[in-house]
C-alpha positions in Angstrom: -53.1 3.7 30.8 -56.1 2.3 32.5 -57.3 1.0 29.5 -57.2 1.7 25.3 -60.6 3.8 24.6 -60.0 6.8 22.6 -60.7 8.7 25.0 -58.3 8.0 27.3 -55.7 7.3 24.8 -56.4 10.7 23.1 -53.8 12.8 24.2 -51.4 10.3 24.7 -48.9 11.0 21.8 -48.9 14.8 22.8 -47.7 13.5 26.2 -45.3 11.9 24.6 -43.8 14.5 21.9 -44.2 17.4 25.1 -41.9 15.0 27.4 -39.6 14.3 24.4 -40.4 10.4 24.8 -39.0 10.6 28.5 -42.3 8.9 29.8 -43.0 5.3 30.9 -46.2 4.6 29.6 -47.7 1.1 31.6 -50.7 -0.8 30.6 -52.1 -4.7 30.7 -50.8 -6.3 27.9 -54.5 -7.0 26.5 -54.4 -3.6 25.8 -51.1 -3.0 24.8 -51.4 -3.6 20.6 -54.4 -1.3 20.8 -52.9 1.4 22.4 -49.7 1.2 20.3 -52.1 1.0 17.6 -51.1 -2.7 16.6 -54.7 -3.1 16.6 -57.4 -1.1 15.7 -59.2 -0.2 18.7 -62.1 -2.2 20.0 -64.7 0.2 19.8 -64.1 2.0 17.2 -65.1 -0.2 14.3 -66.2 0.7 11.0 -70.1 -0.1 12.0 -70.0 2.2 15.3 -68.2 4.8 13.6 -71.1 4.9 10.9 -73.7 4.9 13.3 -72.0 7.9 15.0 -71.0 10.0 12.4 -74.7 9.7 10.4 -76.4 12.5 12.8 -73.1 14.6 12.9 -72.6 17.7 10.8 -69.9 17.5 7.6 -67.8 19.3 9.5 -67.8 17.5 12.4 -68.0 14.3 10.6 -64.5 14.9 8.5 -62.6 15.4 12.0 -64.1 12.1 13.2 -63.3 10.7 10.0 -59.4 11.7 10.4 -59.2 11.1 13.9 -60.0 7.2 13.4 -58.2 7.0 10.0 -55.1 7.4 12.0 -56.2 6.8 16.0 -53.4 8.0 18.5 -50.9 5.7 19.9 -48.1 5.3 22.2 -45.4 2.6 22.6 -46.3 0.8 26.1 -43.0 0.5 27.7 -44.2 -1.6 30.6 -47.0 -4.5 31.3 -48.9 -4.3 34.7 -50.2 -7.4 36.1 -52.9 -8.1 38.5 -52.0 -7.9 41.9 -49.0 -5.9 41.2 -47.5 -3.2 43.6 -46.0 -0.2 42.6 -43.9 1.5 45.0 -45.9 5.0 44.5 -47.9 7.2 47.2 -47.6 4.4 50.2 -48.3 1.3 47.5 -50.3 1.3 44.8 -52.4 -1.9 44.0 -53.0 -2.7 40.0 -56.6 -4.2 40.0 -57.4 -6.1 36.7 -61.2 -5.1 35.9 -62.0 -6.4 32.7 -65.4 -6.0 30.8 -65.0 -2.4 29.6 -62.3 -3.6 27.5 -60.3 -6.9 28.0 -57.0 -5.2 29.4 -58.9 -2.4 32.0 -57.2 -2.0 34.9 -58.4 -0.4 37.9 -55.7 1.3 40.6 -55.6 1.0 44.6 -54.0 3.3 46.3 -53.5 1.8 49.7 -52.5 4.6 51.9 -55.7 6.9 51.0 -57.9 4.0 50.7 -58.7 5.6 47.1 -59.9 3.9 44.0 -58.7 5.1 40.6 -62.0 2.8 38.8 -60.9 4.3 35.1 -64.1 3.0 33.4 -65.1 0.3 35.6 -67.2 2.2 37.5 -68.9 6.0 37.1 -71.0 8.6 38.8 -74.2 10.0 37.6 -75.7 12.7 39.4 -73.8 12.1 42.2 -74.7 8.7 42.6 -72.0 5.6 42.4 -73.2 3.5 39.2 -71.7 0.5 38.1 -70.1 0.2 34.2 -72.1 1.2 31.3 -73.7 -1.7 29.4 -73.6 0.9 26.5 -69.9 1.0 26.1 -69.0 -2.6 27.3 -68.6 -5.1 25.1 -68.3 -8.0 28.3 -71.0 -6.8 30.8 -70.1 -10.6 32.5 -66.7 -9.7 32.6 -67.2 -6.0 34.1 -70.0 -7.6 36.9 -67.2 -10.2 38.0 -64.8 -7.3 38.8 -67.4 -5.2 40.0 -67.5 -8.1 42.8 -63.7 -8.5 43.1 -63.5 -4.6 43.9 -65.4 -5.3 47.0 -62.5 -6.7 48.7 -61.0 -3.4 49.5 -61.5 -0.3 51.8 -62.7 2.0 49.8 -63.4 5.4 51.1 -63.0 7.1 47.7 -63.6 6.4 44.2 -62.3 8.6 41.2 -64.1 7.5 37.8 -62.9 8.8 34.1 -66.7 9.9 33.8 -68.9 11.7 36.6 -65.4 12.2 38.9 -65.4 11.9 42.5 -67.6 9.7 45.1 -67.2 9.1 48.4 -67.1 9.0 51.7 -67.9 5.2 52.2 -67.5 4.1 48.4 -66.7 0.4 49.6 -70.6 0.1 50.9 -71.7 1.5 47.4 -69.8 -1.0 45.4 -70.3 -3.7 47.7 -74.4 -3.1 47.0 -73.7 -2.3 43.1 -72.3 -5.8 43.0 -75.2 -7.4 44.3 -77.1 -6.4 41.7 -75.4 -6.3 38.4 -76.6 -4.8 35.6 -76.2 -6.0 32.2 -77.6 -9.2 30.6 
């Protein structure tokens, strides 16, 4: 799990139930009680759940409303650590990006110079953007590993929202980070 929004959390116990439990779910362990639903999750507090729900429909606002009443979870069987390598497609490098939430991690993978950026990074009409101040609580946070992502070749990046950029993604993040957005 790249990180605990509902979003990407969302189909996690279906995952889970469909593979009989037989699947190793890995996260950072700042994430970890929200995703095992130890916590409630970051986002999702009563006061952003209001201000959504206020312009929905009934209908639409009762499935909101038992969605977050019981948010999905997952037991994380394993933490991931900055730096770490797992021994997956040639070596895959686990990036810690925090900012989006405090446990978003961010993957390498080595071989195909390819970024999985989760929430860390996004494309808007077709255009590399960095994180959304909108949906980050720690815009500091994200800028500083907007700059540590710079250290690698890039020539791809796959982001959770907007999907593929590339070629040359290292140039793009490398100019992103040197002028962050946020506060």
């Amino acid at each position: 799990m790249t990180h605990q929004d509902i979003d990407h959390i969302g189909g996690l116990p279906e995952i889970l139930r469909a593979r009989g439990g037989k699947i190793e779910v890995l996260a950072h362990e700042e994430d970890k009680p929200y995703i095992e639903g130890d916590k409630p999750l970051i986002k999702m507090n009563r006061e952003r759940l209001a201000q959504m729900m206020e312009s929905l429909p009934k209908p639409q606002r009762q499935q909101l409303e038992r969605i977050f009443s019981a948010p999905p979870s997952g037991k994380v069987n394993r933490i991931l650590r900055d730096g770490e390598q797992l021994p997956l497609q040639g070596g895959i490098e686990v990036i810690h990006t925090p900012g989006h939430t405090p446990g978003h991690l961010s993957l390498f993978v080595k071989k195909a110079r390819f970024l999985i950026a989760g929430d860390e990074l996004r494309v808007e009409k077709g255009e590399l953007v960095g994180p959304s101040e909108r949906a980050t609580p720690d815009m500091e946070k994200a800028n500083a590993s907007l700059r540590k992502l710079t250290g690698y070749p890039i020539d791809y990046v796959l982001c959770y929202h907007g999907g593929l950029y590339g070629p040359n993604a290292s140039e793009k993040i490398a100019e992103l980070s040197a002028t962050p957005s946020g506060p």
